[in-house]
MDAnalysis code that builds the backbone (N, CA, C; Angstrom):
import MDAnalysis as mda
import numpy as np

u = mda.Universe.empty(162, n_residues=54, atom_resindex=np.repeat(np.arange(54), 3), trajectory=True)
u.add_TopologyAttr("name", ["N", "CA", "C"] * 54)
u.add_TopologyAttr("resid", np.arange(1, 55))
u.add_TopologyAttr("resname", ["UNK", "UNK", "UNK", "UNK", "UNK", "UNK", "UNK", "UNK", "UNK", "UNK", "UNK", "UNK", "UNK", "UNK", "UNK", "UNK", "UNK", "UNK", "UNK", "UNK", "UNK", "UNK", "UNK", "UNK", "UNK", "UNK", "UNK", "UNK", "UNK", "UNK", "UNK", "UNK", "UNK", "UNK", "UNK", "UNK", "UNK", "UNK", "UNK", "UNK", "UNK", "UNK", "UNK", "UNK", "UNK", "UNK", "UNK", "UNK", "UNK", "UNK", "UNK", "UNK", "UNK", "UNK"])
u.atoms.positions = np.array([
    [131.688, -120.165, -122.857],
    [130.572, -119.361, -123.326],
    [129.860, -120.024, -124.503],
    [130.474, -120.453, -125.010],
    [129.917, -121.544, -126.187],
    [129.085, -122.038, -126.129],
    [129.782, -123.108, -124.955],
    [128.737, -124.291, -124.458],
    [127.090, -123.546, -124.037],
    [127.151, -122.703, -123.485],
    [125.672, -122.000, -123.589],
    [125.076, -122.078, -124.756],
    [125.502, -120.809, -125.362],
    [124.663, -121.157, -126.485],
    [124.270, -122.046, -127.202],
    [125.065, -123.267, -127.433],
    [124.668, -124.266, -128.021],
    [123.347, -125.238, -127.377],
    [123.844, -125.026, -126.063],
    [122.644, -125.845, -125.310],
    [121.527, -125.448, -124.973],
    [121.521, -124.292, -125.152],
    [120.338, -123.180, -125.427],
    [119.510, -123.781, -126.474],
    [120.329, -123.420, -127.911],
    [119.458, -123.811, -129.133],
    [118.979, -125.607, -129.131],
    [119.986, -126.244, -128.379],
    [119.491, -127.675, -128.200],
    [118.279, -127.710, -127.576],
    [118.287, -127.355, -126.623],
    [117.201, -127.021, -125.709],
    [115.943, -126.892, -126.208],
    [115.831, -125.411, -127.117],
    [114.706, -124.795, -127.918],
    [114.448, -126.127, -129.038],
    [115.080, -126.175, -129.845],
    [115.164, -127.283, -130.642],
    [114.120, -128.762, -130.156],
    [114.725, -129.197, -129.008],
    [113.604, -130.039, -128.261],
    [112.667, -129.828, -127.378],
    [112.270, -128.665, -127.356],
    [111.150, -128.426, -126.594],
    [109.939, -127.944, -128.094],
    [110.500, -127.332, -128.893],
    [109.452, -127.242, -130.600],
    [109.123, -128.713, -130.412],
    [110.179, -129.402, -130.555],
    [109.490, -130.604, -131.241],
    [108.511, -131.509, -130.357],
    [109.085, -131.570, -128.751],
    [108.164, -131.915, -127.835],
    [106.494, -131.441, -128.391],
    [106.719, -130.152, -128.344],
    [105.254, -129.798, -128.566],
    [104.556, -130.144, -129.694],
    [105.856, -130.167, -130.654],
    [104.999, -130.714, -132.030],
    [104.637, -132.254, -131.790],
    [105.060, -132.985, -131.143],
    [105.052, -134.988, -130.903],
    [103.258, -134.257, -129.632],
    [102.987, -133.672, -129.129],
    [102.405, -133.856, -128.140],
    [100.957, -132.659, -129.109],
    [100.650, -132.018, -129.750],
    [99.671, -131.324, -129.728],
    [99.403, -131.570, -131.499],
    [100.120, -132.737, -132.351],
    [99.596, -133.372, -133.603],
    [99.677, -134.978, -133.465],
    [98.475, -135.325, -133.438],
    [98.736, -136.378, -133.186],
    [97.817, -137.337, -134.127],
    [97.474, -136.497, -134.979],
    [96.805, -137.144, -136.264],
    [97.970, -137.306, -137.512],
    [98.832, -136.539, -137.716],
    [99.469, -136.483, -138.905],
    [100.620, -137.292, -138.499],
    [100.948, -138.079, -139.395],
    [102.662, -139.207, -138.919],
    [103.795, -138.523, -139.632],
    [103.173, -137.453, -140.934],
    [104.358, -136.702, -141.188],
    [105.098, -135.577, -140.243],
    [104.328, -135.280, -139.064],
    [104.787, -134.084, -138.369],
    [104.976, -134.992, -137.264],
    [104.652, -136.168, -137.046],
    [105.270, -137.192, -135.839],
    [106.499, -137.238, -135.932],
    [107.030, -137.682, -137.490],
    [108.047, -138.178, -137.818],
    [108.809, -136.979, -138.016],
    [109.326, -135.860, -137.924],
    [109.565, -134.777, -137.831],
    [109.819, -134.447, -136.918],
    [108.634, -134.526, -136.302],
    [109.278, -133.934, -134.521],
    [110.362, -134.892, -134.069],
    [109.961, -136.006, -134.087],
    [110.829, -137.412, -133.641],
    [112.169, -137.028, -134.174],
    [112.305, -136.803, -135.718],
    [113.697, -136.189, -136.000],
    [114.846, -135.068, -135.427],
    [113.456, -134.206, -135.063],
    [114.372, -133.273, -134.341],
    [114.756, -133.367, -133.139],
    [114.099, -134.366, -132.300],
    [114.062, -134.768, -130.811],
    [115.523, -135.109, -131.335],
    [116.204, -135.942, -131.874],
    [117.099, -136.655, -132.299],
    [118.362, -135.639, -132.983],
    [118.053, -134.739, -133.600],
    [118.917, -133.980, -133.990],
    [119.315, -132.888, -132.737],
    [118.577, -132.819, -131.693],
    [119.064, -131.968, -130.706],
    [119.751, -132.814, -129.699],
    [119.551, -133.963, -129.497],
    [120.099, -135.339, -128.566],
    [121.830, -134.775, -129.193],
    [121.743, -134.940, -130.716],
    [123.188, -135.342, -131.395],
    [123.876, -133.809, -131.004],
    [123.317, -132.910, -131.315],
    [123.645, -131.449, -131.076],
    [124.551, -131.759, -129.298],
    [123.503, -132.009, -128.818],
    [124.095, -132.290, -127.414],
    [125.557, -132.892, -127.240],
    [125.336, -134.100, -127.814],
    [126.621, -135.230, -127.747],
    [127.642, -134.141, -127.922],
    [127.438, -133.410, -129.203],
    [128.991, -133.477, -130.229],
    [128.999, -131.778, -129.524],
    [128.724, -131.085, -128.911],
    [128.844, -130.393, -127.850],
    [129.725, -130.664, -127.153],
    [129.329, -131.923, -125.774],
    [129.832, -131.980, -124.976],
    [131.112, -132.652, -124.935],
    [130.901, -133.672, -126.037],
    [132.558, -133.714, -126.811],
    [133.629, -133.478, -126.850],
    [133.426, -132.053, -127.608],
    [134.233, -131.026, -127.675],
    [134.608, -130.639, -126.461],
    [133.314, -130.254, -125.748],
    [134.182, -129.695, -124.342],
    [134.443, -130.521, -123.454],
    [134.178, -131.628, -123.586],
    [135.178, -132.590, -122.576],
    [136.384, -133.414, -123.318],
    [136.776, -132.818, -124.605],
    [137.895, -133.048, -125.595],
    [137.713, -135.014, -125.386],
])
């Protein structure tokens, strides 16, 4: 049941930021931001599945 939720919020997590990389595309501070979070939900993922594949 875990594993849901977590991949849920991963999920949400990279789909914000998708939209933020795709609908600012003048500002490099909200590039670089989104790009971060693309990346912080990737890691969310990993250390997830990790766990549940011990």
């Amino acid at each position: 049941m875990f594993l849901i939720k977590y991949i849920f919020v991963s999920v949400i997590i990279f789909l914000i930021s998708f939209f933020g990389l795709i609908y600012n595309k003048k500002s490099i501070l909200i590039i670089l931001i989104s790009i971060e979070l693309i990346l912080l939900s990737v890691n969310i993922l990993f250390i997830v599945f990790s766990i549940y594949l011990d």
